[in-house]
ZAVO-777355 format. One record per residue (C-alpha): residue in one letter; x, z, y; residue number from 0. Coordinates in Angstrom, 2 decimals, always signed. Layout:
! ZAVO-777355
code:X:Z:Y:pos
a:X:Z:Y:NUM
...
! end
This chain:
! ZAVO-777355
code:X:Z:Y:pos
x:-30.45:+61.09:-12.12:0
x:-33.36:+58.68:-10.95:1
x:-36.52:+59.70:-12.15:2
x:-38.34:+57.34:-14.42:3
x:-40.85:+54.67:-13.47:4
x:-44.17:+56.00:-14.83:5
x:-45.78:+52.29:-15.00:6
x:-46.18:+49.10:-17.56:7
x:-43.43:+46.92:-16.93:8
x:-43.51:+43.99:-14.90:9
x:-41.97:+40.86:-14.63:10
x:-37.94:+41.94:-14.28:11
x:-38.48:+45.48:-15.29:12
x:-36.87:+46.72:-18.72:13
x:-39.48:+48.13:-20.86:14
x:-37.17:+49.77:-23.22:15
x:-36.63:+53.77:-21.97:16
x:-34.84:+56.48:-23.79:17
x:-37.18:+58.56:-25.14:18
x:-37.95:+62.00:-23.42:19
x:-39.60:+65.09:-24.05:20
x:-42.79:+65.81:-21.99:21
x:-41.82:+68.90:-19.41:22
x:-43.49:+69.77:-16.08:23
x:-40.32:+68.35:-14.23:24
x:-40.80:+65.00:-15.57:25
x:-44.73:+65.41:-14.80:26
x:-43.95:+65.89:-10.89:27
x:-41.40:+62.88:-11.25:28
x:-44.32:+60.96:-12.18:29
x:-46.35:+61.88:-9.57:30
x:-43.96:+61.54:-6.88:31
x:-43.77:+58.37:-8.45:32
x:-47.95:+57.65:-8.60:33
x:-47.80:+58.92:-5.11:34
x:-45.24:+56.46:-3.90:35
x:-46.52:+53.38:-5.61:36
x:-50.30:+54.30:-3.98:37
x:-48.40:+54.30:-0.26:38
x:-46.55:+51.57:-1.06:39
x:-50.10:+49.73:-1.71:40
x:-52.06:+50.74:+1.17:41
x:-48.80:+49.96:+3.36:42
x:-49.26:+46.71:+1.82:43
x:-51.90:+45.43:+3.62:44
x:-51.32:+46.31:+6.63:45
x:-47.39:+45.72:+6.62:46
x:-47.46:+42.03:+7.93:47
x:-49.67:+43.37:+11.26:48
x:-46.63:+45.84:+12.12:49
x:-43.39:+45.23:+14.13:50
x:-40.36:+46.18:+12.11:51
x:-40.05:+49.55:+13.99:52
x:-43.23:+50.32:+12.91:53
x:-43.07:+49.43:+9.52:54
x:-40.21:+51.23:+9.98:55
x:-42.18:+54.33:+10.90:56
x:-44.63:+54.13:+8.21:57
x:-41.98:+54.18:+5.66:58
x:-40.89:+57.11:+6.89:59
x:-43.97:+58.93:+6.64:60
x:-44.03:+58.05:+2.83:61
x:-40.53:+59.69:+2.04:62
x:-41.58:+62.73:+4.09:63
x:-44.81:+62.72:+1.81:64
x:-43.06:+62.61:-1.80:65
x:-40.52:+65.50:-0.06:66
x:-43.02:+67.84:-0.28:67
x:-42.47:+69.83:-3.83:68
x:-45.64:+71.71:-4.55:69
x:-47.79:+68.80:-3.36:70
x:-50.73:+67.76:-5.33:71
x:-53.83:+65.83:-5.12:72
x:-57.06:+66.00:-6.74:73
x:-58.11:+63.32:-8.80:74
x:-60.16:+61.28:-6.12:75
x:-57.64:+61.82:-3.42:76
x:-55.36:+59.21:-4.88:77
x:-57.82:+56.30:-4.56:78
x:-58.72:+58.00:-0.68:79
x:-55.10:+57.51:-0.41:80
x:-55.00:+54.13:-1.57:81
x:-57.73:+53.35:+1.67:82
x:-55.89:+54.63:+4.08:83
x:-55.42:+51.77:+6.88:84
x:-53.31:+53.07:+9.39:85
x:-54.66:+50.10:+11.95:86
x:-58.02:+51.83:+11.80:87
x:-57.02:+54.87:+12.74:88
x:-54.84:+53.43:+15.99:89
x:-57.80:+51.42:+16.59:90
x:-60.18:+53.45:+17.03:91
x:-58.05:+55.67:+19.50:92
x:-57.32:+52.70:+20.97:93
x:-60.77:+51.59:+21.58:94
x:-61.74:+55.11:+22.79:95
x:-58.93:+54.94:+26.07:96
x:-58.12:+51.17:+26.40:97
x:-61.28:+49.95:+28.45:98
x:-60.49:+52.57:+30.75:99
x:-57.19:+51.87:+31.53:100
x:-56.88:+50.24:+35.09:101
x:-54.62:+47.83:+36.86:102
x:-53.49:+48.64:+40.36:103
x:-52.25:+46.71:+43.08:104
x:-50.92:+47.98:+46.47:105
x:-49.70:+47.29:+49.70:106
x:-47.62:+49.59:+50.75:107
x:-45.68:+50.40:+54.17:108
x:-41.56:+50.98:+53.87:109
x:-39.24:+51.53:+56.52:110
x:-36.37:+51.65:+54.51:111
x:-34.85:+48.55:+55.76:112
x:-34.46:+49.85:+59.45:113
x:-37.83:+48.36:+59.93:114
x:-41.63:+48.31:+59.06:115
x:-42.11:+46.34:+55.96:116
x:-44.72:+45.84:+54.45:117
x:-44.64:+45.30:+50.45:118
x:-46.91:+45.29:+47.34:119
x:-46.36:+47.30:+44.49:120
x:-47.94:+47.65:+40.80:121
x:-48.87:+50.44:+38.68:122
x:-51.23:+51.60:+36.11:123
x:-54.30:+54.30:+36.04:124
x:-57.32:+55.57:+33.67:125
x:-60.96:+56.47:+34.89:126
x:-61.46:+60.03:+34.13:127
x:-65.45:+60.11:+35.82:128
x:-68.12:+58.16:+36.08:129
x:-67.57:+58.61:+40.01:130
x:-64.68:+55.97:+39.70:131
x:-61.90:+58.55:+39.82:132
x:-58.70:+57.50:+38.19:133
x:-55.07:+59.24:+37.64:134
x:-52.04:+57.64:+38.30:135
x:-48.64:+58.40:+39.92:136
x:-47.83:+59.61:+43.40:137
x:-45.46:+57.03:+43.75:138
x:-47.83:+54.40:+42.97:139
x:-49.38:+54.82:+45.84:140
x:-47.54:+56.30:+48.09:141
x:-47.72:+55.05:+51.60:142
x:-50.25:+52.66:+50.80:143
x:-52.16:+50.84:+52.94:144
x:-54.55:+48.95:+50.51:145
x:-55.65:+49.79:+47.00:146
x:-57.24:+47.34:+44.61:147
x:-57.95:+48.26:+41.32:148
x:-59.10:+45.81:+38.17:149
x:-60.78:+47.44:+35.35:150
x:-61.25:+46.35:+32.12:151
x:-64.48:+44.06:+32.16:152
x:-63.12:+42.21:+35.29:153
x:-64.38:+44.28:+38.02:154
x:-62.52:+44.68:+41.11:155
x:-62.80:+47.28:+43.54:156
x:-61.00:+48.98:+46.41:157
x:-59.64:+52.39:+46.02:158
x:-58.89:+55.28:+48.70:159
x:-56.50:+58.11:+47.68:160
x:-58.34:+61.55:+46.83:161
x:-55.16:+63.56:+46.58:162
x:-51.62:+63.04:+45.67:163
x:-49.03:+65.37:+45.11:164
x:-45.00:+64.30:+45.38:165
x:-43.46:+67.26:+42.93:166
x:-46.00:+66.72:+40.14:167
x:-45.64:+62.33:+40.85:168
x:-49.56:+62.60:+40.25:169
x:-52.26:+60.87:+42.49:170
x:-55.79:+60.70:+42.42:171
x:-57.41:+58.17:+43.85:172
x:-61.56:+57.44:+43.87:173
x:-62.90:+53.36:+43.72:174
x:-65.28:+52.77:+46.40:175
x:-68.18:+52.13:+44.56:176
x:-72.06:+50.89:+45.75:177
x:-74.22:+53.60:+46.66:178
x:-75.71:+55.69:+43.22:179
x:-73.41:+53.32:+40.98:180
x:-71.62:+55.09:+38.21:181
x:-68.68:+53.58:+35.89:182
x:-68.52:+53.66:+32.17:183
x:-66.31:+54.16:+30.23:184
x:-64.32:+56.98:+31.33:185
x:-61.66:+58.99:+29.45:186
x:-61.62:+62.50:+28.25:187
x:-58.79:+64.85:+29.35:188
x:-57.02:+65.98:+25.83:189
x:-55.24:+69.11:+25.40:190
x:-51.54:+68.20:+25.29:191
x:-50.39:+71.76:+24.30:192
x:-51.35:+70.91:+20.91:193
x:-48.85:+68.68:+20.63:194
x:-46.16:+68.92:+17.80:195
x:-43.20:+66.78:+17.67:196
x:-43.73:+63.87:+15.47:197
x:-46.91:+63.04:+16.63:198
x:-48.02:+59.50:+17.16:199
x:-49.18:+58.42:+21.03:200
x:-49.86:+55.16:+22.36:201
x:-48.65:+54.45:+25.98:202
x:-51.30:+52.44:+27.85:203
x:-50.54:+50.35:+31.07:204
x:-49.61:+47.20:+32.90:205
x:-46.06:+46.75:+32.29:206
x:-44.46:+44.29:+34.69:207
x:-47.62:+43.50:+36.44:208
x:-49.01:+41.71:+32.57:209
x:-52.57:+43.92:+33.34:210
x:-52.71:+45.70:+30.28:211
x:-51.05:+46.54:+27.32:212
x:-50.64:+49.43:+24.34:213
x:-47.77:+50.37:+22.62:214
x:-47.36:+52.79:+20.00:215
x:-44.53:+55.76:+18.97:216
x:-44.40:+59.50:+18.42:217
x:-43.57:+62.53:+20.27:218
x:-40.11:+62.76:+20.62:219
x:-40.33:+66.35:+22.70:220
x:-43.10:+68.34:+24.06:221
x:-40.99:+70.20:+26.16:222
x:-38.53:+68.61:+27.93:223
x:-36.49:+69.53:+31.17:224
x:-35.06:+67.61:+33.61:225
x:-33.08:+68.83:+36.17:226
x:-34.00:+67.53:+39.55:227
x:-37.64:+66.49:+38.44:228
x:-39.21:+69.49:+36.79:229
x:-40.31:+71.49:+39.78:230
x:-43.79:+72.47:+38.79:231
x:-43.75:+71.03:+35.25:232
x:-42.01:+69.95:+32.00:233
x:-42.76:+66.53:+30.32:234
x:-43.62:+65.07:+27.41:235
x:-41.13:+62.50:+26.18:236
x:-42.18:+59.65:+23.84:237
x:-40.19:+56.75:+22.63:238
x:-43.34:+54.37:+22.59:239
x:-42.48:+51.98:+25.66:240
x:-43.32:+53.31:+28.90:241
x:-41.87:+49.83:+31.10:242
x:-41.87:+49.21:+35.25:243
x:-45.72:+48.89:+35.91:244
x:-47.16:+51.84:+33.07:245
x:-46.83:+54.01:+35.77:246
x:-50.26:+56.08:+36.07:247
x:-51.32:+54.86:+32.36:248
x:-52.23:+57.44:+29.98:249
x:-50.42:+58.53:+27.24:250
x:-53.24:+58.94:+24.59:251
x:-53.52:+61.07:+21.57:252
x:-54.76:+59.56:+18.00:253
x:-57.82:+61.76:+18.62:254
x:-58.52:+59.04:+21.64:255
x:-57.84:+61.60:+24.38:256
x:-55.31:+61.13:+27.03:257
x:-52.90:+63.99:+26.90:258
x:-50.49:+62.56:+29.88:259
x:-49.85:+60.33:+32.61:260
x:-47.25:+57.78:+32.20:261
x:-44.32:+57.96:+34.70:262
x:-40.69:+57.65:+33.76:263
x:-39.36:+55.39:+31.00:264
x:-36.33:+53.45:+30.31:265
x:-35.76:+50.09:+31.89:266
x:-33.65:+48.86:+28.61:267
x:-34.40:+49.90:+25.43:268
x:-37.78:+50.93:+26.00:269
x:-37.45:+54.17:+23.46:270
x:-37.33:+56.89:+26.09:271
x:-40.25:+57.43:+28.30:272
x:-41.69:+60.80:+29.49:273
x:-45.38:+61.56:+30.78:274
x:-46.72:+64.27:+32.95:275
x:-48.99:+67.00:+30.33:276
x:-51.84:+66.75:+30.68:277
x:-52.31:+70.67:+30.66:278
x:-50.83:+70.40:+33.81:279
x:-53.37:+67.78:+35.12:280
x:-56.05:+70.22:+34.52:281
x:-54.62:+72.99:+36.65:282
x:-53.79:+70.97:+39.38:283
x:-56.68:+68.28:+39.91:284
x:-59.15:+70.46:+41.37:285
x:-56.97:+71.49:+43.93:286
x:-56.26:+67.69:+44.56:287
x:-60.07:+67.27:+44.60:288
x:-60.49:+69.64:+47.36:289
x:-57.49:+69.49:+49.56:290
x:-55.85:+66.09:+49.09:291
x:-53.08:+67.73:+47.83:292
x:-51.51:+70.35:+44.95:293
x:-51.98:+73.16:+48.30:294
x:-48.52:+74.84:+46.54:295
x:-47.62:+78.10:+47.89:296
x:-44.32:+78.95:+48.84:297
x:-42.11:+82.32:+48.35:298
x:-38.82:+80.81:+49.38:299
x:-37.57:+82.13:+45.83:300
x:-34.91:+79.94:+43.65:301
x:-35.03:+81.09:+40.47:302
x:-32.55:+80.52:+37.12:303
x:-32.82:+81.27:+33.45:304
x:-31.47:+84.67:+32.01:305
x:-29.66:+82.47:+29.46:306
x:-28.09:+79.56:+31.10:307
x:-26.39:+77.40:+29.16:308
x:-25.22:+74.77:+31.56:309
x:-23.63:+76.66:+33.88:310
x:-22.50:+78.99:+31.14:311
x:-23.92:+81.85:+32.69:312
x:-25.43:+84.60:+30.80:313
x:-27.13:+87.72:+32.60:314
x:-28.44:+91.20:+30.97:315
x:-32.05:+91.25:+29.46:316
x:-34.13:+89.49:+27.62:317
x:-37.45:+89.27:+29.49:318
x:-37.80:+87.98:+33.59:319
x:-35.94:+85.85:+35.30:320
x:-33.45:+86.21:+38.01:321
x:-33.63:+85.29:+41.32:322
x:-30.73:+82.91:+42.24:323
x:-31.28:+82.92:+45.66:324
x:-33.44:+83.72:+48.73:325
x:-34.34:+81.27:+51.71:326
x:-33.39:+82.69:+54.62:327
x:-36.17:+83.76:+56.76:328
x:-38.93:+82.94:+53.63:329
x:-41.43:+85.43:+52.28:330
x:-39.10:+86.47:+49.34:331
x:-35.98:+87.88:+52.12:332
x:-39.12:+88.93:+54.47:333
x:-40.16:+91.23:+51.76:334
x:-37.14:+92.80:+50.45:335
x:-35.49:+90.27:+47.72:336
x:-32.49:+89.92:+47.00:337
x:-29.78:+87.86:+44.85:338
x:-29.32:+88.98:+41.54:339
x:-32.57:+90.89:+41.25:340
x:-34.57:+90.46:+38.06:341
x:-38.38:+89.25:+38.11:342
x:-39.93:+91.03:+35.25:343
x:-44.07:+90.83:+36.10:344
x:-46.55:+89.13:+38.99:345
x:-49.61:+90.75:+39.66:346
x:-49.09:+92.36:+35.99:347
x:-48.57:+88.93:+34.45:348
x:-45.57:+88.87:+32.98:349
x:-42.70:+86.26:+33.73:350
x:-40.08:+85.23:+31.09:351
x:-37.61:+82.61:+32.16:352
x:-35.16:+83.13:+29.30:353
x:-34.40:+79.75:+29.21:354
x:-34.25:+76.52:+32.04:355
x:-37.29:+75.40:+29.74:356
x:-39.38:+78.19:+30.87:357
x:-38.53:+77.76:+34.59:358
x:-41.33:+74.98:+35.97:359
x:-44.22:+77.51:+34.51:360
x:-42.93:+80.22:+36.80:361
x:-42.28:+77.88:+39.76:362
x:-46.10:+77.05:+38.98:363
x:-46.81:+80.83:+38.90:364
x:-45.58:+81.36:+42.02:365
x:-46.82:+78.01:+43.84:366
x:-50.34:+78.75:+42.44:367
x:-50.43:+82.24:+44.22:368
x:-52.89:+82.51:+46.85:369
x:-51.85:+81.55:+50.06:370
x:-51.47:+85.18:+52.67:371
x:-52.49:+87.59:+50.33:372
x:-49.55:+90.30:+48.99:373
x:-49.17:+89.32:+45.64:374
x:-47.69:+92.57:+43.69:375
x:-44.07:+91.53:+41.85:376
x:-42.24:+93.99:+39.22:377
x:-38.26:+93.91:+40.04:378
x:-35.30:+95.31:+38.38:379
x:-32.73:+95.65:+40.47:380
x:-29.22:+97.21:+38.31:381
x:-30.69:+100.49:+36.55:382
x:-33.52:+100.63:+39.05:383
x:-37.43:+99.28:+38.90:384
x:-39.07:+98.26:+42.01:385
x:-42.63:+97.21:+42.99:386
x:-42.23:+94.35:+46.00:387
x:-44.97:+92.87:+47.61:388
x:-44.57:+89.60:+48.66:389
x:-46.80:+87.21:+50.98:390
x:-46.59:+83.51:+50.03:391
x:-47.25:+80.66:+52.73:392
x:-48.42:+77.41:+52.55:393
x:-45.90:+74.96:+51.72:394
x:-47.35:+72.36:+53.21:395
x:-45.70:+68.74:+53.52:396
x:-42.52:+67.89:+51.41:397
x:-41.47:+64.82:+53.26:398
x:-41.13:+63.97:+56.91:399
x:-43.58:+61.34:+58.59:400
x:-41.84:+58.00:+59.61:401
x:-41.71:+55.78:+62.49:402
x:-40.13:+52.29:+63.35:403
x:-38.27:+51.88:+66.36:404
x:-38.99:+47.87:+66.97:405
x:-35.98:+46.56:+68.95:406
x:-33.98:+49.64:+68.46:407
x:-33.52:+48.49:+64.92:408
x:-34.08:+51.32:+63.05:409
x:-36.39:+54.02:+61.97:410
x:-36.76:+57.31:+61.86:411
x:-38.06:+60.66:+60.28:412
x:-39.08:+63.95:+60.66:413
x:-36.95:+66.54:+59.03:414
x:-38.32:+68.48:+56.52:415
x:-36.80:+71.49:+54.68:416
x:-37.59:+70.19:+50.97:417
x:-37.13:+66.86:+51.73:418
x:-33.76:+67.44:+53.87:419
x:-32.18:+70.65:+52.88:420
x:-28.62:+69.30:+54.64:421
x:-30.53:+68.49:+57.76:422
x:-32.55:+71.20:+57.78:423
x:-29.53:+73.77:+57.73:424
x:-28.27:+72.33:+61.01:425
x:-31.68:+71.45:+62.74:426
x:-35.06:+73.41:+61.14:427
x:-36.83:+71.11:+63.38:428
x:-35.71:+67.79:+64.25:429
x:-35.60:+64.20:+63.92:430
x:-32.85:+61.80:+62.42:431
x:-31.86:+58.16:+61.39:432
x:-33.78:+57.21:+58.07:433
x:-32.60:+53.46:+58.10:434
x:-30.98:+50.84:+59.99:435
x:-31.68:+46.74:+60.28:436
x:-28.34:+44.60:+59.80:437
x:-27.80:+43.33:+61.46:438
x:-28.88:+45.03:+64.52:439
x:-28.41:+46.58:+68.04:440
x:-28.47:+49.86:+66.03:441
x:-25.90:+48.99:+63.62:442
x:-24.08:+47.41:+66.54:443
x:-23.91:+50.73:+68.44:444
x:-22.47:+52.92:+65.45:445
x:-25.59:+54.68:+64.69:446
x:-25.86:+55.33:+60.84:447
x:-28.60:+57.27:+58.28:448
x:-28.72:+60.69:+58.63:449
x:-27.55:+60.79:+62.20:450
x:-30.18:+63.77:+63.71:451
x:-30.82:+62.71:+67.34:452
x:-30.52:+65.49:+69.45:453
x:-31.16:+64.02:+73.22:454
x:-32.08:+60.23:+74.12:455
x:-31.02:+60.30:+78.22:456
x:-30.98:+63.88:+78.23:457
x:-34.32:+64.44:+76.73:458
x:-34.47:+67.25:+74.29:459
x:-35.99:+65.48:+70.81:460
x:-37.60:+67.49:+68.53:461
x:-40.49:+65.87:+66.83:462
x:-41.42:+62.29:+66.00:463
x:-44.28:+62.05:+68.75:464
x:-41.32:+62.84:+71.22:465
x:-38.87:+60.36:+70.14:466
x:-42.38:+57.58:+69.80:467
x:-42.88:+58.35:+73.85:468
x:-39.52:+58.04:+74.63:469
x:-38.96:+54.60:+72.75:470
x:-42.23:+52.81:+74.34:471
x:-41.17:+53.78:+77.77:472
x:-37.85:+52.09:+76.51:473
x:-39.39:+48.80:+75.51:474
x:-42.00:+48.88:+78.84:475
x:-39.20:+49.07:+80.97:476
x:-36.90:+46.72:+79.13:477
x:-36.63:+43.93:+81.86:478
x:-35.08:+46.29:+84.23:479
x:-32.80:+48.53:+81.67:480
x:-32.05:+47.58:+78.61:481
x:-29.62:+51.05:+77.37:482
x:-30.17:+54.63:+76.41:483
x:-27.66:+57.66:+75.77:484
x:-28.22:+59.32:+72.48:485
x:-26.53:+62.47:+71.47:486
x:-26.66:+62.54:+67.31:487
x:-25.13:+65.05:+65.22:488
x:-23.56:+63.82:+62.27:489
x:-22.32:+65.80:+59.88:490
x:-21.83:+68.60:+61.76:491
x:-20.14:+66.58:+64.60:492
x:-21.65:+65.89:+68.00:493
x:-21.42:+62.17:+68.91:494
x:-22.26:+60.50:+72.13:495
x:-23.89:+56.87:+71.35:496
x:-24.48:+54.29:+73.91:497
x:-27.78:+51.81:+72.54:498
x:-27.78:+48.15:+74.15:499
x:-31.11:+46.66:+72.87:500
x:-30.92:+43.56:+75.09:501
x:-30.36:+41.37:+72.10:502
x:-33.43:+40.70:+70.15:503
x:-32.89:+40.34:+66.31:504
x:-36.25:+39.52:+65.57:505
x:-36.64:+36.01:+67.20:506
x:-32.89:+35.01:+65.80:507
! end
């Protein structure tokens, strides 16, 4: 039965009630109903200022307050209550994080095409020091060759990249600034850990190159996995709109601190967007500070959950986590590791990957280890414990460089083993085919992506300098020859390729 409304009648309300003895049920029916009526009035105000989704929100928020049983306010609360403006307390988050939100522009150089292009990107970033530094993505500004940056007043400066780091998709980058000059305001780095589901976040950015922009939601997860982009890290996932061009923009707390860096969201829709912690940011930057990178270390160890659900695989234990498999030659087989064995402690921390969750936090273990020195790991292998040391190496470079082959028509790039882990298994060191222009004298030939050149003319190529020299001997003697012999392996076939660059695409 529907609890009675405790008020004088209005116009279209019936007056007339059965009567009722008083008991403490029909006391906290009144309240709920007090309590509802006062949301219901301080929503009203601000109702009209609010999209439908977020009217939609703060509706919510009202039933999950008269859900509570044993609530109960103290006299005064109730006209506190009856204050409560929900803009202010966006707005003055807002105000803490939006004039630091900044607008970036870059050229950037692709060869993707089968040729050097060059093309110019947008993205998003937030000052985080009064030295000009700002946070934004990796692939923001990635290969770029110029970096402007608007702030919020108008200025415009030039940036240069500080450090950037491909597994996280994080990137700092510093504005070059007059001599002494300091910028202001600058954002505080929150601490997204204390995040609980249900909390409200505003994503700040450009989207689609429009300069700047907020837009509000909750936190939908604060510890989500994605498979194939959760090396080093888990994300936060929000359903406030995180569009092309928020990239680098902070996700920002109602406390006014930025607890994440926007960097994935979806296209259509625009309720699923997920942001890189920003408990992960502070572990990370001042290694990007001081060697223009993350400086990872590597073990050659690939690791998998105890309990893993996907694959339907379920292994003994409850604490460690098992190694799935060694690299051969890497500092894991080097030092005794096998398949199967169980990863219980590292230099007496323990490790618990019970679940794929817990997996990036022990990949960060491990790539935070210091680089050469034996780091002491706790093993269970069947009914037997072991004590391994291990010696991690630098990991260095995670994609290959580039080069374009003008006339040729194509490009190329270096292999690298976490870039190209096909490639790698048939060449550890090697170049191959990255792209090719169509049309072409490349395309002509038969030459396709992927192809790993082997010889030009007999020449043994192994590196991208090598294949550079080769080519601009090509071009200086192209009035007198104008074709080369490669020998590519594709797919684990050898192929013999005859190149006629006579033809000139360029000027056609």
């Amino acid at each position: 039965m529907r609890p009675p409304i405790c008020l004088a009648g209005g116009k279209g309300m019936k007056r007339n009630f059965p009567a009722r003895a008083t008991s403490p049920t029909r006391n906290r029916d009144c309240n709920a109903n007090n309590r509802m009526v006062i949301l219901l009035l301080a929503m009203k105000s601000t109702a009209r200022h609010f999209s439908v989704r977020q009217r939609g929100i703060a509706a919510c928020l009202g039933w999950i307050i008269l859900a509570l049983p044993n609530w109960a306010a103290p006299k005064n609360d109730f006209a506190d209550l009856a204050k409560l403006d929900f803009r202010e307390v966006v707005r003055q988050s807002k105000d803490s994080v939006f004039p630091t939100v900044v607008f970036i522009k870059c050229v950037r150089e692709s060869h993707e095409h089968g040729k050097k292009q060059f093309q110019e990107v947008a993205g998003s970033g937030v000052l985080i020091s009064p030295q000009g530094e700002i946070l934004s993505n990796w692939h923001v500004v990635d290969k770029a060759t110029e970096i402007r940056c608007l702030l919020f007043d108008g200025r415009a400066f030039y940036a240069d990249t500080v450090g950037a780091d491909k597994d996280l998709d994080l990137a700092l980058i510093r504005l070059r600034l007059p001599d002494a000059a300091k910028i202001e305001p600058y954002a505080a780095l929150g601490d997204s850990s204390k995040l609980k589901e249900g909390d409200f976040v505003m994503a700040m950015g450009a989207p689609w190159g429009l300069t700047r922009s907020v837009s509000i939601g909750i936190v939908a997860c604060t510890r989500r996995y994605l498979k194939g982009n959760s090396e080093y890290s888990l994300w936060l996932q929000t359903d406030a709109s995180i569009s092309p061009g928020n990239s680098g923009g902070p996700l920002v707390s109602t406390a006014g601190e930025v607890v994440g860096i926007n960097t994935m969201g979806a296209i259509f829709g625009g309720d699923l967007g997920f942001a890189v912690p920003s408990a992960t940011i502070r572990e990370v930057l001042p290694r990007l500070r001081e060697h223009g990178d993350a400086d990872w270390s590597w073990t050659g160890l690939e690791i998998q959950a105890i309990r893993d659900f996907n694959r339907n695989v379920y292994f003994e234990g409850s604490n460690g986590v098992i190694v799935a498999s060694v690299v051969p030659g890497g500092p894991a087989q080097q030092a005794g590791i096998r398949d199967r064995d169980r990863i219980l402690a590292v230099n007496g921390l323990p490790v618990n990957g019970y679940a794929e969750e817990d997996l990036p936090a022990i990949r960060r273990m491990f790539g935070l280890l210091p680089v050469g020195q034996p780091a002491a790991m706790e093993v269970r292998r069947g009914d037997e414990k072991l004590a391994i040391a291990i010696v991690p190496r630098r990991k260095g470079k995670v994609e290959g460089t580039e080069l374009d082959c003008p006339r040729w028509d194509l490009t190329i790039k270096a292999i690298n083993q976490f870039d190209n882990k096909d490639l790698y298994f048939y060449r550890k060191e090697g170049v191959f085919i990255f792209a090719v222009r169509h049309p072409g004298n490349a395309s002509t030939a038969g030459l396709m992506p992927r192809d790993i050149i082997l010889e030009i003319d007999g020449a043994n190529v192994a590196t991208v300098d090598q294949l550079k020299d080769i080519h601009g001997r090509s071009l200086a003697d192209i009035g007198t020859r104008t074709r080369v012999l490669l020998k590519v392996l594709r797919n684990g076939t050898m192929r013999q390729v005859i190149l006629d660059f006579a033809r000139d695409y360029e000027k056609e």
